[in-house]
C-alpha positions as CSV (number, residue, x, y, z in Angstrom):
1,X,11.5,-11.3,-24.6
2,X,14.2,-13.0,-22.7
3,X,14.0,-16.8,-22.5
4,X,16.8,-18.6,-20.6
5,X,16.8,-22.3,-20.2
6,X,13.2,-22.4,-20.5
7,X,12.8,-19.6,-17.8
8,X,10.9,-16.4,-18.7
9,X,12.0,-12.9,-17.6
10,X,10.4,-9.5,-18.1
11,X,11.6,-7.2,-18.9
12,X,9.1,-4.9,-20.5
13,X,6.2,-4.7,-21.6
14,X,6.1,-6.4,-24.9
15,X,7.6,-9.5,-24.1
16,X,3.5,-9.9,-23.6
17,X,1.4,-10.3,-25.9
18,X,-1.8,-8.4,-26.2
19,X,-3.7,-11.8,-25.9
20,X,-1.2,-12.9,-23.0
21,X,-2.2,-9.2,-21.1
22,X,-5.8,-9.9,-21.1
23,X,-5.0,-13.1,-19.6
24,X,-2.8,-11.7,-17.1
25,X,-5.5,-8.8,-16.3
26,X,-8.2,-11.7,-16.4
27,X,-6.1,-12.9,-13.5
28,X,-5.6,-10.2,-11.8
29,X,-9.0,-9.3,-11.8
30,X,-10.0,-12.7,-10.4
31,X,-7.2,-12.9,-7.7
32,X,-9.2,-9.2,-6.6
33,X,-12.5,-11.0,-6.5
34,X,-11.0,-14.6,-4.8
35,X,-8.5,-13.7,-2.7
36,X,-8.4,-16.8,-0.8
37,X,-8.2,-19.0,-3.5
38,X,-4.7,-17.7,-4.1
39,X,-3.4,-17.5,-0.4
40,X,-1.0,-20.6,-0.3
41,X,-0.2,-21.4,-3.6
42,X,2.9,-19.9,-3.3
43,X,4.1,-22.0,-0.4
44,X,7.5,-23.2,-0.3
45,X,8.5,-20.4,-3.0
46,X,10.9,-17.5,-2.2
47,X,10.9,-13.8,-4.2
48,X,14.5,-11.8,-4.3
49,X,13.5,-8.3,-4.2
50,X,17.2,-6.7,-5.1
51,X,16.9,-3.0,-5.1
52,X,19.7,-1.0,-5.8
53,X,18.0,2.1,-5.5
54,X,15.0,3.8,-3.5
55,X,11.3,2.8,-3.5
56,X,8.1,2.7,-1.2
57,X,5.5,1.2,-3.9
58,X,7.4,-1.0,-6.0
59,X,9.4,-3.1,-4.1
60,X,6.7,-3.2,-1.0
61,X,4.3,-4.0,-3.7
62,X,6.2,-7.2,-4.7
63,X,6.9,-7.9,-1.0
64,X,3.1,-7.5,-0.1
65,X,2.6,-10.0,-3.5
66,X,4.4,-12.8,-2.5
67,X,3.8,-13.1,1.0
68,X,-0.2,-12.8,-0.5
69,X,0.2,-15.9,-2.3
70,X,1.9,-17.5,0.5
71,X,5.4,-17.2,-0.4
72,X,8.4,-15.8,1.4
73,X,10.4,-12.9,0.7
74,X,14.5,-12.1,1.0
75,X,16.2,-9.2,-0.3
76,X,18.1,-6.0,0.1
77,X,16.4,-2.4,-0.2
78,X,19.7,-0.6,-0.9
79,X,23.0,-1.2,-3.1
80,X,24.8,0.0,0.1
81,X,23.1,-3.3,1.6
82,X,24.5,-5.4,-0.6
83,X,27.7,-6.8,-2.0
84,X,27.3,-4.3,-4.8
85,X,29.5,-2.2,-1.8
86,X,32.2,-4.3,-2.1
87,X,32.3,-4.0,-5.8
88,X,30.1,-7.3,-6.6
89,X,29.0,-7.6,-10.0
90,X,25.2,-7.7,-11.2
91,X,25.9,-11.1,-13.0
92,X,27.5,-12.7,-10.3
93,X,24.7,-11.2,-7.6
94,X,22.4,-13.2,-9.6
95,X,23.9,-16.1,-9.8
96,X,24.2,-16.0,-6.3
97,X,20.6,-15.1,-5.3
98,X,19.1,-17.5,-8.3
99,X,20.6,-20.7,-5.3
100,X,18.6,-18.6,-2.6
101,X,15.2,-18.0,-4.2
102,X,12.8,-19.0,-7.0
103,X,12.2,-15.6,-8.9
104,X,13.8,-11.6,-8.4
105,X,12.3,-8.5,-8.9
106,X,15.2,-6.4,-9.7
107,X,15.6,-2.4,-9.8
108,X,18.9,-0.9,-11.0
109,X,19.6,2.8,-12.0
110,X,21.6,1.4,-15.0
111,X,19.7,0.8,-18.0
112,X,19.9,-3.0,-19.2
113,X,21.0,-4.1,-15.5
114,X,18.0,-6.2,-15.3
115,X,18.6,-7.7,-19.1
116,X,22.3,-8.5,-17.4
117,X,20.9,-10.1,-14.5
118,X,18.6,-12.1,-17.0
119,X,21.1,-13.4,-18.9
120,X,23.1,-15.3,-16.4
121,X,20.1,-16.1,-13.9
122,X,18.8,-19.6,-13.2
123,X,15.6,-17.9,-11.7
124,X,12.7,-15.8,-13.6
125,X,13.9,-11.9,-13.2
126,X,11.1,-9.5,-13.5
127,X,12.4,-5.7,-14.3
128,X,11.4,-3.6,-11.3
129,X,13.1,-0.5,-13.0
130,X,16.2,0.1,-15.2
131,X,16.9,3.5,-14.9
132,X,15.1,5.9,-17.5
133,X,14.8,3.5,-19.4
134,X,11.8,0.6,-18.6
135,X,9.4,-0.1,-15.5
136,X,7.2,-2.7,-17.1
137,X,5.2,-3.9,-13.6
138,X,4.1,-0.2,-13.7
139,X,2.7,-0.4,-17.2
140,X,1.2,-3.4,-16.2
141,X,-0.4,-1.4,-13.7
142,X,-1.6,1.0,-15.8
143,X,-3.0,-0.8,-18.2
144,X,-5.0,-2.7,-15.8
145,X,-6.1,0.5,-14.0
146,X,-7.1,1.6,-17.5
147,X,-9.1,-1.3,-18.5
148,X,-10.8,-1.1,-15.3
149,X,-11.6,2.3,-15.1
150,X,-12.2,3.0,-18.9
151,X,-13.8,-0.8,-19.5
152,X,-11.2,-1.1,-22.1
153,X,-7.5,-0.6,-23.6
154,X,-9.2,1.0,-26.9
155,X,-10.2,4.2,-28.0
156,X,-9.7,7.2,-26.0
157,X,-7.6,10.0,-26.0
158,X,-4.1,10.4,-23.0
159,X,-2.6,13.4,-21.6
160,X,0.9,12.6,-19.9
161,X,2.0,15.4,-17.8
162,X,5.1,16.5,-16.8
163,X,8.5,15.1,-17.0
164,X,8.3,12.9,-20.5
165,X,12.2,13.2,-20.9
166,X,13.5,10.8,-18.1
167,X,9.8,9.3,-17.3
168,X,10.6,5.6,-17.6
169,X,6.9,5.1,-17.1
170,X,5.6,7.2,-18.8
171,X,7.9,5.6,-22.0
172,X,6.5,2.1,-21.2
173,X,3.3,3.1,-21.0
174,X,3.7,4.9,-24.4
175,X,5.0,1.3,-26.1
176,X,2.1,-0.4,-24.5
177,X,-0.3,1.6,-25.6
178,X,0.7,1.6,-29.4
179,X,-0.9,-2.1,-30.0
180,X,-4.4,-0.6,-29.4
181,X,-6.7,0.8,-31.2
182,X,-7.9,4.3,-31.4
183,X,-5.3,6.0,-28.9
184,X,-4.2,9.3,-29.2
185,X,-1.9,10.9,-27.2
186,X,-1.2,14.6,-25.6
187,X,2.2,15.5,-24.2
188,X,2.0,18.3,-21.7
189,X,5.6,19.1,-20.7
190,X,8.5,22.2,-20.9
191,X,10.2,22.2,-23.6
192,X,13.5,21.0,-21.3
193,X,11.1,17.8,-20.4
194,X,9.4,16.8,-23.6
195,X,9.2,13.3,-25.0
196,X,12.4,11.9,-26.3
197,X,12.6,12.1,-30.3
198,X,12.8,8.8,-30.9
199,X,9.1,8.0,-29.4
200,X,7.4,11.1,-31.4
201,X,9.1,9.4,-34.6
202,X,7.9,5.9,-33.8
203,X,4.2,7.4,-33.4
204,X,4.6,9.1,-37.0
205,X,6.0,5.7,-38.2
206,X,3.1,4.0,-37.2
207,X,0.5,6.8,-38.0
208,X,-0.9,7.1,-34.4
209,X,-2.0,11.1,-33.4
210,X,-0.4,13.1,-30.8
211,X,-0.1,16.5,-30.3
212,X,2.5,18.4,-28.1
213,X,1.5,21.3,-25.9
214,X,2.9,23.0,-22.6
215,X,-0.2,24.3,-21.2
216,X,-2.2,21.6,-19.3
217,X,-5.0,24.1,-19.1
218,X,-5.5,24.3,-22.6
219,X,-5.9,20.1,-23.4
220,X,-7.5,19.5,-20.0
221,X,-10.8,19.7,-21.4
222,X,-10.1,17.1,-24.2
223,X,-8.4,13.9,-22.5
224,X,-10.5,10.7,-21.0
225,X,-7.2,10.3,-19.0
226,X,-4.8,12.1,-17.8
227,X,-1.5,10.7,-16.2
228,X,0.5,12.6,-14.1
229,X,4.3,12.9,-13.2
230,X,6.7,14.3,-11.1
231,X,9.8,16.2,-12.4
232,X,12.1,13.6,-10.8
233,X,15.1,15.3,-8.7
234,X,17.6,12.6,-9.1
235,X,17.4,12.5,-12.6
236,X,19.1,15.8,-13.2
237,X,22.7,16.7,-13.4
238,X,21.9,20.0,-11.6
239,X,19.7,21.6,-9.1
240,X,19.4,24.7,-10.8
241,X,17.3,23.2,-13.4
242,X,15.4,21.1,-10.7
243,X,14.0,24.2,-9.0
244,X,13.4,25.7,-12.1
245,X,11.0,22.8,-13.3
246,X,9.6,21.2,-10.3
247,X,6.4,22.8,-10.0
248,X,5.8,23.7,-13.8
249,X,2.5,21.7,-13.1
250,X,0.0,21.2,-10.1
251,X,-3.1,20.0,-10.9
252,X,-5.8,21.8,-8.5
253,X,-9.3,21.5,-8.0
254,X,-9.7,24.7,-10.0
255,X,-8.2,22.9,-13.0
256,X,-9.4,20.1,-12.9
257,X,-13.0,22.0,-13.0
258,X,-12.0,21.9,-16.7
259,X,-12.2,18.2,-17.2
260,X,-14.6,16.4,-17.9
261,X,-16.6,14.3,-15.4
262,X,-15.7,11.1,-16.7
263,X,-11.8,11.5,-17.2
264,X,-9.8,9.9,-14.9
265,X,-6.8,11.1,-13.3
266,X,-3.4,8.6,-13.1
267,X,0.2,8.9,-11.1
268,X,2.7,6.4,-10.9
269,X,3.9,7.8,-7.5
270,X,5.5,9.1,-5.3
271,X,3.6,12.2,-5.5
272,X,5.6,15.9,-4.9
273,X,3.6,19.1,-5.8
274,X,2.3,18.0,-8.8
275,X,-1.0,17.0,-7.6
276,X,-2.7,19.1,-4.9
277,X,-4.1,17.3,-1.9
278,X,-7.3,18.7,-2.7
279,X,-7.7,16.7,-5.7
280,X,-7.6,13.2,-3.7
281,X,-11.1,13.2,-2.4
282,X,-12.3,13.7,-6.2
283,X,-14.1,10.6,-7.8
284,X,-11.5,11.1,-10.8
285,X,-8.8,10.5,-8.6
286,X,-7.6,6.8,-9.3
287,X,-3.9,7.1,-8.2
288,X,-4.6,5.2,-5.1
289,X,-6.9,2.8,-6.4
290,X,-4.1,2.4,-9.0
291,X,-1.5,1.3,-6.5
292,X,-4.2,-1.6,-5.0
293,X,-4.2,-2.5,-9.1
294,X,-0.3,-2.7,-9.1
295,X,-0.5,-5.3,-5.8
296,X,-3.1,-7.8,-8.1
297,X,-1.2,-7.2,-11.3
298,X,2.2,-8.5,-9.7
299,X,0.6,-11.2,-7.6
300,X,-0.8,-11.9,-11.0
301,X,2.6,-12.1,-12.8
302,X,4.6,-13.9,-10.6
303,X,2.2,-17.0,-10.7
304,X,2.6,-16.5,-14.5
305,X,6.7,-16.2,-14.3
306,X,6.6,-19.3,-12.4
307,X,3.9,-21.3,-14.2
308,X,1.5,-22.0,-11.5
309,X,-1.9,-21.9,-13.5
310,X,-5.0,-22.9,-12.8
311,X,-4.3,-26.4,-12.8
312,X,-2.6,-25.9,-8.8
313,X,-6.0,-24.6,-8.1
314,X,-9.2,-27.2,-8.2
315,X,-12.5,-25.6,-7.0
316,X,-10.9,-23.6,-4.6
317,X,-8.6,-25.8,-3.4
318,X,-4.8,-25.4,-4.0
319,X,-2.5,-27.7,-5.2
320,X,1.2,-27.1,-4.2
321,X,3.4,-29.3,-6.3
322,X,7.5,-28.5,-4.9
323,X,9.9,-26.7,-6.7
């Protein structure tokens, strides 16, 4: 974890500690169940939402967050938007921004941008996305649309589908999960996609099961959760090997007559082929419940990141002390 001047940043997953998830998720859960409790006690506070590249979910997600909690949002959607144009460093866009606002969600498809931008900001920075490398606000997601679902982060067994290789959630995910007990995992990719080395030698390491398959059909059967991905075009060098692998995997409703009645079925988003639209009516299908999880889990975080506890809220009224 990166702490700068007393400020805290995330930037993935484990700068939390189990205990500090559960009382993030306990948040979360109760921000769901209060709403109104939390609608102001971001007044007078401003979120940076500095995207260098695409996204629908994440950065409205944040957007929809703040203004939630009764904060304000500024930002730019696209490097092309921003100084980065003219050639403006990350470092100095965060100095810049951390006199603007109070806290930046920051996506960059360079890995360690957002560690950059950390280092020299005089505002929490929360990793919205680092290239392949991290996207901790969707593990955060995850695992509270795991707890949720399942009831708890312990003992069950994961299938992650599709593209492993370049996945950055799907290798956040994989970290989190490691510091619970009884997990095992299934890796369902080509062989041109599987998991990196380096992750399948960390889960010998540390003794944790997995097996790695290419047929989805033959695990199906087996998993409590299955998480879906798309084979993600603009990570490949060529298009060749994009058409090849894009539709290795869709998950139809005749597969998914495989599973069992209790597993539940995960996506980060955006969805392509992968997932047949004839799935979504399916009571296993949580990807859209997952996104609603996402907006409570961020709301969640940025009252952490800025340390506005419960003490700003007394029986239901809110306390806003300034900046």
């Amino acid at each position: 974890m990166i702490e700068t001047n007393a400020l805290r940043h995330l930037m993935t997953p484990m700068d939390f500690s189990v205990d500090e998830l559960e009382r993030l998720f306990d948040k979360a859960d109760d921000i769901a169940l209060h709403p109104a409790q939390y609608a102001h006690i971001c007044e007078g506070r401003i979120l940076a939402t500095c995207f260098y590249e695409p996204s629908t979910r994440t950065r409205l997600s944040f957007e929809t967050a703040m203004l939630r909690l009764g904060g304000q949002v500024i930002g730019f959607a696209d490097a092309s938007s921003s100084s980065a144009s003219k050639g403006e460093s990350v470092a100095d866009t965060i100095r810049v921004v951390s006199c603007f606002a109070d806290i930046c969600a920051m996506r960059h498809p360079k890995e360690g941008a957002a560690m950059v931008a950390a280092a020299r900001s005089g505002i929490p920075v929360i990793n919205a996305g680092d290239g392949g490398h991290e996207h901790p606000t969707q593990t955060l997601t995850d695992l509270l649309t795991i707890r949720s679902l399942h009831g708890s982060l312990s003992d069950f067994t994961i299938g992650l589908c599709g593209d492993l290789k370049f996945g950055r959630t799907v290798h956040s995910l994989i970290h989190a999960l490691i510091r619970y007990k009884g997990i095992r995992f299934v890796f369902i990719s080509p062989p041109e996609l599987r998991v990196p080395d380096y992750i399948t030698e960390m889960l010998r390491n540390k003794n944790i099961p997995f097996e790695e398959v290419i047929r989805l059909d033959d695990v199906i059967p087996d998993l409590d959760l299955l998480y879906m991905t798309r084979v993600q075009r603009e990570r490949f060098f060529n298009e060749e090997d994009y058409v090849r692998l894009k539709d290795f995997y869709i998950l139809d409703k005749e597969k998914l007559s495989r599973a069992r009645e209790s597993m539940y079925i995960l996506h980060p988003l955006p969805r392509v082929n992968e997932i047949a639209v004839d799935v979504d009516n399916d009571p296993r299908a949580a990807y859209f419940r997952q996104v609603q999880y996402g907006l409570f889990v961020r709301m969640s975080l940025i009252l952490t990141l800025l340390d506005l506890t419960d003490d700003h809220i007394n029986h239901g009224l809110l306390k806003w002390q300034s900046p």
